[in-house]
Structures are given as structure tokens and as C-alpha cells.
mmCIF entry with sequence, helices, sheets and N, C-alpha, C, O atoms, coordinates in Angstrom:
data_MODEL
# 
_entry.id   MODEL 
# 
_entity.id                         1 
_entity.type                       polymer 
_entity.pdbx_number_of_molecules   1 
# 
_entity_poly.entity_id                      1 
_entity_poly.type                           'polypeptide(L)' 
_entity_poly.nstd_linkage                   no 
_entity_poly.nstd_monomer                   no 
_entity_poly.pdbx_seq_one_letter_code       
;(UNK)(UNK)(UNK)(UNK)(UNK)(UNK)(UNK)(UNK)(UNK)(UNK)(UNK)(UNK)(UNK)(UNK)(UNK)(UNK)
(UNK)(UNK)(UNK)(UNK)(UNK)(UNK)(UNK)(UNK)(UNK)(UNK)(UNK)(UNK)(UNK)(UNK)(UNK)(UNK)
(UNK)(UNK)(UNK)(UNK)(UNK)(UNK)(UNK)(UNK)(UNK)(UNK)(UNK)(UNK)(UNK)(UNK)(UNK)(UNK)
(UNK)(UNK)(UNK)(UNK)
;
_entity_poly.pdbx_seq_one_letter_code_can   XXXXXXXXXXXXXXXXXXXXXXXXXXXXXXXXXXXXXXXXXXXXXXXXXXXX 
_entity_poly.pdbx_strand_id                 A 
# 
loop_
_entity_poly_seq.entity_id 
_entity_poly_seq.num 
_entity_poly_seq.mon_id 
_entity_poly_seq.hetero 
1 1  UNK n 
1 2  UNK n 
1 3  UNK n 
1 4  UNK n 
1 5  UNK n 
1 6  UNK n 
1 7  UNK n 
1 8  UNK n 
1 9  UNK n 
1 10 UNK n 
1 11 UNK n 
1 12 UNK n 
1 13 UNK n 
1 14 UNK n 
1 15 UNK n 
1 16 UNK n 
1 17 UNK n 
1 18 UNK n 
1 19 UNK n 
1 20 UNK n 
1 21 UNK n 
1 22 UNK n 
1 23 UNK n 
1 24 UNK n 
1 25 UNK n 
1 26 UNK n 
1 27 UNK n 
1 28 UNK n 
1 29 UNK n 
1 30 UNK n 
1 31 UNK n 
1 32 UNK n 
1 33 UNK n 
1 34 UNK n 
1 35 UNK n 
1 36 UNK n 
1 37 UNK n 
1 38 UNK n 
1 39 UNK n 
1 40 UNK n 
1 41 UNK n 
1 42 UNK n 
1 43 UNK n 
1 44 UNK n 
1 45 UNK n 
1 46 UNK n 
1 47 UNK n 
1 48 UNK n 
1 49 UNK n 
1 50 UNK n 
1 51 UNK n 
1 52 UNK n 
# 
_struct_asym.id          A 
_struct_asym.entity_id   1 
# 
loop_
_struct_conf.conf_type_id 
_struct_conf.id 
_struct_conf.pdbx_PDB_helix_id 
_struct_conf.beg_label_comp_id 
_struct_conf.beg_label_asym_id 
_struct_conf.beg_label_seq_id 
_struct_conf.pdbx_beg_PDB_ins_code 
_struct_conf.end_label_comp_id 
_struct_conf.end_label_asym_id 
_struct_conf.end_label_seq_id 
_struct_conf.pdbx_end_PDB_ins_code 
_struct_conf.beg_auth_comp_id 
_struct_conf.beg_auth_asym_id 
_struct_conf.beg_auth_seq_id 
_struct_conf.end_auth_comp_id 
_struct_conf.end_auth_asym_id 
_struct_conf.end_auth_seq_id 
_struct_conf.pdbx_PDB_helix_class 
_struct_conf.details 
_struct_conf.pdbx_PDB_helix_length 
HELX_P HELX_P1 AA1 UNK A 7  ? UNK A 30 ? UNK A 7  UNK A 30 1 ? 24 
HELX_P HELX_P2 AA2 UNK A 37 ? UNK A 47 ? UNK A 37 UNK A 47 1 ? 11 
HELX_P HELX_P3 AA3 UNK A 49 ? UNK A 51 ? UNK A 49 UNK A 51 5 ? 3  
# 
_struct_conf_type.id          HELX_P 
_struct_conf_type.criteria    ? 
_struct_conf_type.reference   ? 
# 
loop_
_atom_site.group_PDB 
_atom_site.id 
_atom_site.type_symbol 
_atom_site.label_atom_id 
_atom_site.label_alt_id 
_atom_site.label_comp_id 
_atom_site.label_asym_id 
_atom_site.label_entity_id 
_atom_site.label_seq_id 
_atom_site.pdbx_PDB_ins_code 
_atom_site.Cartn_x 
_atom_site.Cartn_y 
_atom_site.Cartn_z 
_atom_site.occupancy 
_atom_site.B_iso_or_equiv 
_atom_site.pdbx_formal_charge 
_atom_site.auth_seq_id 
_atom_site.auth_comp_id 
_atom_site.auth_asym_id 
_atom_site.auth_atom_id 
_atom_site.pdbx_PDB_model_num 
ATOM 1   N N  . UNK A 1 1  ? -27.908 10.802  73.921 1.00 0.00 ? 1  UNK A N  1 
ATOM 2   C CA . UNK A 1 1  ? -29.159 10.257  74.390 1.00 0.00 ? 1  UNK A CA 1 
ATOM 3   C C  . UNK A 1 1  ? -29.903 9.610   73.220 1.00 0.00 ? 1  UNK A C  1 
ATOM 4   O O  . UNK A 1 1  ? -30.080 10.448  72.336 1.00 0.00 ? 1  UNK A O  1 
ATOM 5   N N  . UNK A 1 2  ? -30.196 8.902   73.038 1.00 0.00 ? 2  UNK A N  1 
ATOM 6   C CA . UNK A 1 2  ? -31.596 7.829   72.267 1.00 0.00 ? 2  UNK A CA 1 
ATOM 7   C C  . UNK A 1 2  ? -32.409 8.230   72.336 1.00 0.00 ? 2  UNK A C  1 
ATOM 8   O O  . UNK A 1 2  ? -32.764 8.864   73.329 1.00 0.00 ? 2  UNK A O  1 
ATOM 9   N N  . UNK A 1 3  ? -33.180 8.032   71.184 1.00 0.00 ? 3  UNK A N  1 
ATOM 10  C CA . UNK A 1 3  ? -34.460 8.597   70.708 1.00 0.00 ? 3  UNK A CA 1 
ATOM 11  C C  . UNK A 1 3  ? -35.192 8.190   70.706 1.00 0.00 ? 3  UNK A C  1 
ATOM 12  O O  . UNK A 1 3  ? -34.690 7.825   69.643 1.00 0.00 ? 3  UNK A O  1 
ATOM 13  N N  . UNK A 1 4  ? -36.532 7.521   70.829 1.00 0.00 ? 4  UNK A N  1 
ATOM 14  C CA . UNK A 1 4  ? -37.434 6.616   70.430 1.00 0.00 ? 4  UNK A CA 1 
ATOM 15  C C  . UNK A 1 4  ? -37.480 5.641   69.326 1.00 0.00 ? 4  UNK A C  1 
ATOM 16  O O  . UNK A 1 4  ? -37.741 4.438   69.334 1.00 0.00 ? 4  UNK A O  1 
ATOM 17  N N  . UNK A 1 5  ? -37.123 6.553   68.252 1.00 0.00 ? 5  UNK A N  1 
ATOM 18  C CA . UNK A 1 5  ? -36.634 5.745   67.012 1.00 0.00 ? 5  UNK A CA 1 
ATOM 19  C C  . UNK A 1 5  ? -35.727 4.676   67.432 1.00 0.00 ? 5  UNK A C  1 
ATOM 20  O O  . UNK A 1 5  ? -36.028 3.483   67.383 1.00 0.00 ? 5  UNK A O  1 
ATOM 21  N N  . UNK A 1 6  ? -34.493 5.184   67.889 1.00 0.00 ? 6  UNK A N  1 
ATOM 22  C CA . UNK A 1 6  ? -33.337 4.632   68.157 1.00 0.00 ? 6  UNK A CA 1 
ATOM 23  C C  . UNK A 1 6  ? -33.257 3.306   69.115 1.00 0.00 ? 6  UNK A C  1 
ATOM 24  O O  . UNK A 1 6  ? -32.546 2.302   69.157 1.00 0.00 ? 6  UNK A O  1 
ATOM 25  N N  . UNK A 1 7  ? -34.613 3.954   70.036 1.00 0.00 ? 7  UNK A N  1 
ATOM 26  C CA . UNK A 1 7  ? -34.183 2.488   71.054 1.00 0.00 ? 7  UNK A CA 1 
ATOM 27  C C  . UNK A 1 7  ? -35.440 1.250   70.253 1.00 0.00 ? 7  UNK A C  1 
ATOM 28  O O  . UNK A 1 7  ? -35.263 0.032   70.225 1.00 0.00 ? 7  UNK A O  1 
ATOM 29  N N  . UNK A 1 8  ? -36.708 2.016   69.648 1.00 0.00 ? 8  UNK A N  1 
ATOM 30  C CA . UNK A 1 8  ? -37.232 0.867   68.688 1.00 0.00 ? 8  UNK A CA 1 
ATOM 31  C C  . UNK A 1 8  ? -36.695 0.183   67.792 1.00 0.00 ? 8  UNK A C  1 
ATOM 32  O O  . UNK A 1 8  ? -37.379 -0.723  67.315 1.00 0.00 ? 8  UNK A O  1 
ATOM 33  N N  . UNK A 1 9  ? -35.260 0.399   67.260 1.00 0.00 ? 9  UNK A N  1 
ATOM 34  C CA . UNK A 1 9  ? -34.336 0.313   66.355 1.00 0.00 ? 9  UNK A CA 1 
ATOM 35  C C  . UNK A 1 9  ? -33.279 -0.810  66.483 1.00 0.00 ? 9  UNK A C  1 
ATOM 36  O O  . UNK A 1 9  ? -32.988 -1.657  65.639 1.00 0.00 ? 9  UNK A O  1 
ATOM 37  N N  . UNK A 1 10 ? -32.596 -0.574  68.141 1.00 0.00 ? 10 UNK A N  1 
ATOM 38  C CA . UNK A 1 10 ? -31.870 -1.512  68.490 1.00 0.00 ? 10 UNK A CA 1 
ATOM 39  C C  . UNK A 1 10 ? -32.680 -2.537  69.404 1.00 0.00 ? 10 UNK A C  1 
ATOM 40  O O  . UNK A 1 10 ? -32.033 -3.452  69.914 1.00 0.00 ? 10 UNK A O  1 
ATOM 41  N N  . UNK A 1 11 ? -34.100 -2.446  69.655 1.00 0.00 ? 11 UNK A N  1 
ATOM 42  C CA . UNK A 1 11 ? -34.503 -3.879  70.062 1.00 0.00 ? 11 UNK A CA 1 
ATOM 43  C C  . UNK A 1 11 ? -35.311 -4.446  68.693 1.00 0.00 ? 11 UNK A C  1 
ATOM 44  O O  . UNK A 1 11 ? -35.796 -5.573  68.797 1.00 0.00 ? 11 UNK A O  1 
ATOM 45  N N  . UNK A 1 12 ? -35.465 -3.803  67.545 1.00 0.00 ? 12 UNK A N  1 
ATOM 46  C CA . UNK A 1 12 ? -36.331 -4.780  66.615 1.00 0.00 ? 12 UNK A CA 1 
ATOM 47  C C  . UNK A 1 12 ? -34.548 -5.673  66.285 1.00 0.00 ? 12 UNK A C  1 
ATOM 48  O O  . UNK A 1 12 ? -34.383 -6.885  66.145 1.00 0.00 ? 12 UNK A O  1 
ATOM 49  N N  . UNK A 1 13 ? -33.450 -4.573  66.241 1.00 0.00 ? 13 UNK A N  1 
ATOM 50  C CA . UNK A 1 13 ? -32.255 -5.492  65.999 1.00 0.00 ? 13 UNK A CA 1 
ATOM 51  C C  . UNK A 1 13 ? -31.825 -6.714  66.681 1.00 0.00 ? 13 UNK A C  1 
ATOM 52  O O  . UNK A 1 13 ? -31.287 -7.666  66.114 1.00 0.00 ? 13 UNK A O  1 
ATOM 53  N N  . UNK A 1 14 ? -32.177 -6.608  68.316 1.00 0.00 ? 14 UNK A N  1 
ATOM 54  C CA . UNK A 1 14 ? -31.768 -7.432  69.203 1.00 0.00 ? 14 UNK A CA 1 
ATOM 55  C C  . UNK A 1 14 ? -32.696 -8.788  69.004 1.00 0.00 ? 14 UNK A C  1 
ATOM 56  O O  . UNK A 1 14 ? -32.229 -9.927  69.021 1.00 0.00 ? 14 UNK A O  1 
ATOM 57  N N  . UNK A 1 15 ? -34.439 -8.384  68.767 1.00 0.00 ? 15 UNK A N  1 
ATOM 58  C CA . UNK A 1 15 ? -34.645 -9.444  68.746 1.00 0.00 ? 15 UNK A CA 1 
ATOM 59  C C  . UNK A 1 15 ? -35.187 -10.343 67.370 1.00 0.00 ? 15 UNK A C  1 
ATOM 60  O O  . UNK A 1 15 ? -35.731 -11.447 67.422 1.00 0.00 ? 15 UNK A O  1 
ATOM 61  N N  . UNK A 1 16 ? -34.912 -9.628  66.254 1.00 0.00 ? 16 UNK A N  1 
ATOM 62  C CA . UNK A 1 16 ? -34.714 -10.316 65.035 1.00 0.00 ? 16 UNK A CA 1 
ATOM 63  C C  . UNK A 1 16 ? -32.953 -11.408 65.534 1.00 0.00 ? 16 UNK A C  1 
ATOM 64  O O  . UNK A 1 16 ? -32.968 -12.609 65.263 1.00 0.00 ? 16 UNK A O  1 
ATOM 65  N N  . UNK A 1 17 ? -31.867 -10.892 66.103 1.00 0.00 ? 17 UNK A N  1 
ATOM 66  C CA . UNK A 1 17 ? -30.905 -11.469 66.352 1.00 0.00 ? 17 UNK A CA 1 
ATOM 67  C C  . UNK A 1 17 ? -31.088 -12.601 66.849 1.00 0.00 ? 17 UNK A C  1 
ATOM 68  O O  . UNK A 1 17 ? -30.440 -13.616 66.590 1.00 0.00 ? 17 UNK A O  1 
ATOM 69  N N  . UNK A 1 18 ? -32.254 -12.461 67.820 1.00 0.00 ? 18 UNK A N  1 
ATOM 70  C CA . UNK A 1 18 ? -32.709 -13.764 68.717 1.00 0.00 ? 18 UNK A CA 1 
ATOM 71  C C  . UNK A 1 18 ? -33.157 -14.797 68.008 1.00 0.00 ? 18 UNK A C  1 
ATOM 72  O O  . UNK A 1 18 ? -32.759 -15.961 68.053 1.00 0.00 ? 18 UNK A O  1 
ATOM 73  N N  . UNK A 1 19 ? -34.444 -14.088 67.004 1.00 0.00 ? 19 UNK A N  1 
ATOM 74  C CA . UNK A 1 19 ? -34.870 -15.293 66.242 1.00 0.00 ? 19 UNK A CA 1 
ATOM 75  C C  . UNK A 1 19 ? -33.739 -16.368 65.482 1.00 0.00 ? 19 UNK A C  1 
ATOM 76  O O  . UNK A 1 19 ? -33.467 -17.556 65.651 1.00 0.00 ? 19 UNK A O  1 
ATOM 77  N N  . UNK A 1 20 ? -33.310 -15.442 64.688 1.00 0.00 ? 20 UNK A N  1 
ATOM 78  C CA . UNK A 1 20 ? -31.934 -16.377 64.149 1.00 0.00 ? 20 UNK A CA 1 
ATOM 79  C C  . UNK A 1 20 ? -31.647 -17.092 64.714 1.00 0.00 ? 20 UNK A C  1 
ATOM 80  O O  . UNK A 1 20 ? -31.909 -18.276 64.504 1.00 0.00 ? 20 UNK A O  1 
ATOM 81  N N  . UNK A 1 21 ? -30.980 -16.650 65.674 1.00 0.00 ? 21 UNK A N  1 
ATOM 82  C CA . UNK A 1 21 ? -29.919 -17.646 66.493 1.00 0.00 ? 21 UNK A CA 1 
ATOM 83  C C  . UNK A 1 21 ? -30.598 -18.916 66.866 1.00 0.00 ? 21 UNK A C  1 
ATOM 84  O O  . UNK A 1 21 ? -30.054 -20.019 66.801 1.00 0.00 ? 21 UNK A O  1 
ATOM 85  N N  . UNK A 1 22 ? -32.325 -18.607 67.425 1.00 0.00 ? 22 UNK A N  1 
ATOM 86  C CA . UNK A 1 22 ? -33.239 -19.461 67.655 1.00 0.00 ? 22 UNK A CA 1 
ATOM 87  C C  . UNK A 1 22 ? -33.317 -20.737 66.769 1.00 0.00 ? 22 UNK A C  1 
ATOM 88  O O  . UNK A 1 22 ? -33.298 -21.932 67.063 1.00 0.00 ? 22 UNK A O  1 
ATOM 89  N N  . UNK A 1 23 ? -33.442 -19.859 65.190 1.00 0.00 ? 23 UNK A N  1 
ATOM 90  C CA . UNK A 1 23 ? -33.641 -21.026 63.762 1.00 0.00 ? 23 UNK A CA 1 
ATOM 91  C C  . UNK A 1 23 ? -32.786 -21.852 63.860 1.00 0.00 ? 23 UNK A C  1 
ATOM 92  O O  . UNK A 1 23 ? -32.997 -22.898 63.246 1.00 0.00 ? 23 UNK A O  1 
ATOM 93  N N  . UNK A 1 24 ? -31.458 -21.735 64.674 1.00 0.00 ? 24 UNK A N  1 
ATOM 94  C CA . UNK A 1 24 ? -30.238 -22.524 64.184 1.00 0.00 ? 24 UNK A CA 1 
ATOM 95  C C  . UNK A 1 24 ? -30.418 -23.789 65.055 1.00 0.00 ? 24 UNK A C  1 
ATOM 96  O O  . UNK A 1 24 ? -29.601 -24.692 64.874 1.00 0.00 ? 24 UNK A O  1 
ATOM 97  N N  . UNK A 1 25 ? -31.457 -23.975 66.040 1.00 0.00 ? 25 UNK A N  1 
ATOM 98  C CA . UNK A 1 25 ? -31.373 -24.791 67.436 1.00 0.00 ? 25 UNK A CA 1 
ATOM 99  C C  . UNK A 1 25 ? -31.955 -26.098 66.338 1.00 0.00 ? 25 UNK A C  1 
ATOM 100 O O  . UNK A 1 25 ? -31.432 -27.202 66.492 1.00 0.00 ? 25 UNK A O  1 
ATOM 101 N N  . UNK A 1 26 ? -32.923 -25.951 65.359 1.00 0.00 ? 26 UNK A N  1 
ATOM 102 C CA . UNK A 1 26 ? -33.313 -27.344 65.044 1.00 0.00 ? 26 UNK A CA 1 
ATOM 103 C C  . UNK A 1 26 ? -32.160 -28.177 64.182 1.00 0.00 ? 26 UNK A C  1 
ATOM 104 O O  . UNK A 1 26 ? -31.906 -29.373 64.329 1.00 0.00 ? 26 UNK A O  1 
ATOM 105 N N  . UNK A 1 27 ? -31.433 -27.131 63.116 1.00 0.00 ? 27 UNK A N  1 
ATOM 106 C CA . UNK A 1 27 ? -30.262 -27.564 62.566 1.00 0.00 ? 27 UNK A CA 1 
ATOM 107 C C  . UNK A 1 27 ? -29.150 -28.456 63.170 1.00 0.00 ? 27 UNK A C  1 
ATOM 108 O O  . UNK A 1 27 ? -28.535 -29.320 62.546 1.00 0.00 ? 27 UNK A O  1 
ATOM 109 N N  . UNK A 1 28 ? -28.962 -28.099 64.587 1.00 0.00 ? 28 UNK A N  1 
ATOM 110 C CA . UNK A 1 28 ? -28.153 -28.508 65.696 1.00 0.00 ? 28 UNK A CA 1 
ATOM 111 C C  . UNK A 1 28 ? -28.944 -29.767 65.996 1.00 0.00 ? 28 UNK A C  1 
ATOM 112 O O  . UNK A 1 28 ? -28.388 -30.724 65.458 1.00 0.00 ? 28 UNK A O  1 
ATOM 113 N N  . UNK A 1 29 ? -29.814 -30.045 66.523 1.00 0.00 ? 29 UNK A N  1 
ATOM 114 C CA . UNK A 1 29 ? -30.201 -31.129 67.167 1.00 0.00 ? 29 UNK A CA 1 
ATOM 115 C C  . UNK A 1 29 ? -30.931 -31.741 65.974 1.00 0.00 ? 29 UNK A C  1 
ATOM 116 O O  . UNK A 1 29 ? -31.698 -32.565 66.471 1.00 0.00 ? 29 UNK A O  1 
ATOM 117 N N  . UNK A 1 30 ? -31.066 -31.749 64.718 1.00 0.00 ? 30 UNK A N  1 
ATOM 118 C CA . UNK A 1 30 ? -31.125 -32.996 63.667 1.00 0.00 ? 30 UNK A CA 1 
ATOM 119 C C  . UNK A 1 30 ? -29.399 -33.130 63.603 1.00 0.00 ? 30 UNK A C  1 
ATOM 120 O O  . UNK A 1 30 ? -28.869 -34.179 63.969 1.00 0.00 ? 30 UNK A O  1 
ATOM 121 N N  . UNK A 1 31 ? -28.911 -32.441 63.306 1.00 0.00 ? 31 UNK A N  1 
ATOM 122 C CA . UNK A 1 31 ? -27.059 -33.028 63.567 1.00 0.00 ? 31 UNK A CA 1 
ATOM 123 C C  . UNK A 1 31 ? -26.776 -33.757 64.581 1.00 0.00 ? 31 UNK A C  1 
ATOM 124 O O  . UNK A 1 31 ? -25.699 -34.342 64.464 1.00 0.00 ? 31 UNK A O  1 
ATOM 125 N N  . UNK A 1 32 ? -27.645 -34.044 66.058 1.00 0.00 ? 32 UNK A N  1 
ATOM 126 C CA . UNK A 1 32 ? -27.281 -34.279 66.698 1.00 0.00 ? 32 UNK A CA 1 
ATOM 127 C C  . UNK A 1 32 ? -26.337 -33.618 67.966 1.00 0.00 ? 32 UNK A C  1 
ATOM 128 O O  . UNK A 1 32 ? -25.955 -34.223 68.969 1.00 0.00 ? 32 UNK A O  1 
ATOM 129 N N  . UNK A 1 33 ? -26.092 -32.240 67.620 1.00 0.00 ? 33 UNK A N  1 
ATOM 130 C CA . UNK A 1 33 ? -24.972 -30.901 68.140 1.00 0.00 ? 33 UNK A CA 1 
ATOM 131 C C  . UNK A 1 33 ? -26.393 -31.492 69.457 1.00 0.00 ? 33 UNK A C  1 
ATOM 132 O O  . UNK A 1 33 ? -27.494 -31.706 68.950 1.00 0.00 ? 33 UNK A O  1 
ATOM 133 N N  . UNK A 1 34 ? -26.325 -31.604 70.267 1.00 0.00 ? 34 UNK A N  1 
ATOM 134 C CA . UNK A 1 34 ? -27.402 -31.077 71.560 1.00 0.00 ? 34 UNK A CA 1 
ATOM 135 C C  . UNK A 1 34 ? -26.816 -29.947 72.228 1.00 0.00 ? 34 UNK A C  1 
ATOM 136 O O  . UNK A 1 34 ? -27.467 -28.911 72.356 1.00 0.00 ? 34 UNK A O  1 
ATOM 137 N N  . UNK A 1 35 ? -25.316 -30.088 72.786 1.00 0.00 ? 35 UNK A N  1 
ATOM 138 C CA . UNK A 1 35 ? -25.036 -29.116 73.480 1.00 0.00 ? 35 UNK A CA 1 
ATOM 139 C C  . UNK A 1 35 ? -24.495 -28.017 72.678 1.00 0.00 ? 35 UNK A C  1 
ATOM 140 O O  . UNK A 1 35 ? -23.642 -27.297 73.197 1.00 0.00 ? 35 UNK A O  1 
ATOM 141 N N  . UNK A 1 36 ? -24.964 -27.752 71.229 1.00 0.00 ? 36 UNK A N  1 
ATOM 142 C CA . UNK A 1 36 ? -24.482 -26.517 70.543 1.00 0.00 ? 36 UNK A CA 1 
ATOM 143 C C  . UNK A 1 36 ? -25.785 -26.013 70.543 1.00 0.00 ? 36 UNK A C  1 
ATOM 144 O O  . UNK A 1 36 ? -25.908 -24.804 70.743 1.00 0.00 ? 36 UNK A O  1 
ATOM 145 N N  . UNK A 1 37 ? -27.195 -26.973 70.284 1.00 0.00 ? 37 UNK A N  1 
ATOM 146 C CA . UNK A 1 37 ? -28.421 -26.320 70.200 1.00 0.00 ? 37 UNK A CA 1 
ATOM 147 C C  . UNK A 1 37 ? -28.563 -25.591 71.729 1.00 0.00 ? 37 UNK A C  1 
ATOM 148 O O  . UNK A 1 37 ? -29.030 -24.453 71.690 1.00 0.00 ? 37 UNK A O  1 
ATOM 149 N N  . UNK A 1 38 ? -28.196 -26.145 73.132 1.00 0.00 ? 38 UNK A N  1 
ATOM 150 C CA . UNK A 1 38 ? -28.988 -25.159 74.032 1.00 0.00 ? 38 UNK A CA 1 
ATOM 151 C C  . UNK A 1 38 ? -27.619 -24.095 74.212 1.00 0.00 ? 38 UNK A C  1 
ATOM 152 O O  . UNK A 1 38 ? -27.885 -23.477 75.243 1.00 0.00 ? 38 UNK A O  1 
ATOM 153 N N  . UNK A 1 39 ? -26.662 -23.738 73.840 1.00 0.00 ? 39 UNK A N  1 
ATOM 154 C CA . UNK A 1 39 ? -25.883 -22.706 73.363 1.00 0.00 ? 39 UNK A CA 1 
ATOM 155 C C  . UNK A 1 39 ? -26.729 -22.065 72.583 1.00 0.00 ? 39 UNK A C  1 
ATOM 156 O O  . UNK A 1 39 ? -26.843 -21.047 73.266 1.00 0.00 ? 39 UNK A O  1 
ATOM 157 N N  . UNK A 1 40 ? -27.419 -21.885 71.659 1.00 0.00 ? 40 UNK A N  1 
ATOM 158 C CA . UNK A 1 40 ? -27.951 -21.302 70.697 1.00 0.00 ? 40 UNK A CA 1 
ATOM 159 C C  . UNK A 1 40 ? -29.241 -21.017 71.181 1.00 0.00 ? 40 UNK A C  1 
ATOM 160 O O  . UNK A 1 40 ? -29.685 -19.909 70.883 1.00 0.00 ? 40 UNK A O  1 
ATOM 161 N N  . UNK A 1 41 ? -30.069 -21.899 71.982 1.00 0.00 ? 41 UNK A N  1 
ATOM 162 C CA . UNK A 1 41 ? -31.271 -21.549 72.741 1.00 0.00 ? 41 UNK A CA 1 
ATOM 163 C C  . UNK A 1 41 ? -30.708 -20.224 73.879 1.00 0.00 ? 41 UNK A C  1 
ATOM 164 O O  . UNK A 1 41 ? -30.930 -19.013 73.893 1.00 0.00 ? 41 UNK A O  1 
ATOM 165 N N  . UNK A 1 42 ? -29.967 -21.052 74.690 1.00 0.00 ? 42 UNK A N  1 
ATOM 166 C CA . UNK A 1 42 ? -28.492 -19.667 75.714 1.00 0.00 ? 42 UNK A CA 1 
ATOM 167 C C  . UNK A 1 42 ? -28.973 -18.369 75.104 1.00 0.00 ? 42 UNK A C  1 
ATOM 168 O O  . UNK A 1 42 ? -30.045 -17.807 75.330 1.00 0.00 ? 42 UNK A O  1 
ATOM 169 N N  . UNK A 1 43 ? -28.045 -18.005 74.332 1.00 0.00 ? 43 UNK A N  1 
ATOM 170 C CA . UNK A 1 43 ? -28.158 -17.141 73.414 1.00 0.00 ? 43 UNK A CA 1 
ATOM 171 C C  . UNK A 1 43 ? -28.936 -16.359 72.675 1.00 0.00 ? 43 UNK A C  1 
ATOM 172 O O  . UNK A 1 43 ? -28.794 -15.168 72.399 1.00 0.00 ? 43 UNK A O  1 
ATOM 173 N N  . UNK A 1 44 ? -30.051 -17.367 72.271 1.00 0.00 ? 44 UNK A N  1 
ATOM 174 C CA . UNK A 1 44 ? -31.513 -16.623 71.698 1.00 0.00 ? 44 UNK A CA 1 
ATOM 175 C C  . UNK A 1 44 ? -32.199 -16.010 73.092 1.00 0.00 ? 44 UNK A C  1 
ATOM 176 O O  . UNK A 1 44 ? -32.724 -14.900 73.005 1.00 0.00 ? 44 UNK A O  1 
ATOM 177 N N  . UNK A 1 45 ? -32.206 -16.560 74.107 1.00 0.00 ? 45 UNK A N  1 
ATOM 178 C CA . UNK A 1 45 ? -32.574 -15.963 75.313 1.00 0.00 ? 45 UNK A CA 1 
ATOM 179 C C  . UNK A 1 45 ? -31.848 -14.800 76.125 1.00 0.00 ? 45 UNK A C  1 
ATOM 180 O O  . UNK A 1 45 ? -32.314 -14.112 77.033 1.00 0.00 ? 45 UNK A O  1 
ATOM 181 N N  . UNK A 1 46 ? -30.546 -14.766 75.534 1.00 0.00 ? 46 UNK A N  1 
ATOM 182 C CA . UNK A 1 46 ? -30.299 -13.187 75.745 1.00 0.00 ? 46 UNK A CA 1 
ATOM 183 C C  . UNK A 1 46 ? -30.468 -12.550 75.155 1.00 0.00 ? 46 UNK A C  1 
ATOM 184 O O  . UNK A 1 46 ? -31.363 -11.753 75.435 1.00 0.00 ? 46 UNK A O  1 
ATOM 185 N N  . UNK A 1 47 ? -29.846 -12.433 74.071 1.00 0.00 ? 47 UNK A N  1 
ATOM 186 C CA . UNK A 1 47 ? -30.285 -11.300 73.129 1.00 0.00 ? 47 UNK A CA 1 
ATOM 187 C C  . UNK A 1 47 ? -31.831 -10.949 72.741 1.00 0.00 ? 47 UNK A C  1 
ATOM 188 O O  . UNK A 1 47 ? -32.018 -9.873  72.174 1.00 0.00 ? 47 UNK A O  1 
ATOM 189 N N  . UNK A 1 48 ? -33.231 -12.002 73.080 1.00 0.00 ? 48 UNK A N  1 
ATOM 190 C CA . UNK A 1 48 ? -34.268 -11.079 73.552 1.00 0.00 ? 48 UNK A CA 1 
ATOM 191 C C  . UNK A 1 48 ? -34.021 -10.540 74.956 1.00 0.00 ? 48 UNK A C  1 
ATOM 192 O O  . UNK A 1 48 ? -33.675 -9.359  74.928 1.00 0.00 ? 48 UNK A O  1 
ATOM 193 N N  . UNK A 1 49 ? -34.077 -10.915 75.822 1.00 0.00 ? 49 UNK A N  1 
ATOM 194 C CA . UNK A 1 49 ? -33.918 -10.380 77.361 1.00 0.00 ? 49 UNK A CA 1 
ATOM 195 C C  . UNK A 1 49 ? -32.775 -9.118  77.301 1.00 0.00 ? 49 UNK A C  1 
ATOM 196 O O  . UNK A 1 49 ? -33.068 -8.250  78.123 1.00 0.00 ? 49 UNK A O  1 
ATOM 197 N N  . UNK A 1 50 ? -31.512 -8.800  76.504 1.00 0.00 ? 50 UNK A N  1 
ATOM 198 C CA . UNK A 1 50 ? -31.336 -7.501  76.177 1.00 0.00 ? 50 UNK A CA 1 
ATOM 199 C C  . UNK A 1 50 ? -31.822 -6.374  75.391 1.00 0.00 ? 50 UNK A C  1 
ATOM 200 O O  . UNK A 1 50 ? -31.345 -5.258  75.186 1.00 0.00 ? 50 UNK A O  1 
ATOM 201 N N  . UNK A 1 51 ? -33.197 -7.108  74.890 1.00 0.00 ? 51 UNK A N  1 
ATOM 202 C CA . UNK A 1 51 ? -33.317 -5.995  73.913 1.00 0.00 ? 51 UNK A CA 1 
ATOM 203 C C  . UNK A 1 51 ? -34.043 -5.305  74.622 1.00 0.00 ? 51 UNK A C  1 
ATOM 204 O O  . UNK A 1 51 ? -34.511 -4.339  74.018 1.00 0.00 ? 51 UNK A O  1 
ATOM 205 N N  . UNK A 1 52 ? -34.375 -5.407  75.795 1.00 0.00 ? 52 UNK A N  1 
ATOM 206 C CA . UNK A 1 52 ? -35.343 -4.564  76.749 1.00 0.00 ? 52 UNK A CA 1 
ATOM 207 C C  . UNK A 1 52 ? -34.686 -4.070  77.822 1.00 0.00 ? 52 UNK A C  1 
ATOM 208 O O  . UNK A 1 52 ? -35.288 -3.396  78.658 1.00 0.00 ? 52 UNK A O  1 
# 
């Protein structure tokens, strides 16, 4: 069972994960990547929406 600690623990993880993934969307679309940036938007939107 999870602890309080534990579940504050794996969502500050989940959604620090999000941000990242988030940072990478402008990198992508100055490259021109469009459909790698909303992969990476995709993505930043799960991993917040799992961290809860």
C-alpha cells in the first residue's frame, strides 16, 4: 500500500515528466517536426492526467 509520501512522490515525478516532455514541443516546431511536437504535447498530457 502507498503512503502519502509515496503517492506525493510519484505525481511530483509524473508531472515534472510532463513538463519536460512539454519543453521539447517548441524545439520541434522551430525544426519544423509539427507532428513530433503534438506527440510530445500527446504525451505531456498524459503523463499529467496520470499523475492523478
Amino acid at each position: 500500500m502507498m503512503t502519502d509520501e509515496d503517492r506525493v512522490a510519484v505525481v511530483a515525478y509524473r508531472m515534472e515528466n510532463a513538463r519536460r516532455t512539454l519543453d521539447e514541443v517548441t524545439f520541434h516546431i522551430k525544426q519544423g517536426f509539427y507532428n513530433t511536437a503534438m506527440n510530445r504535447m500527446y504525451y505531456a498530457c498524459f503523463y499529467a492526467v496520470s499523475a492523478y
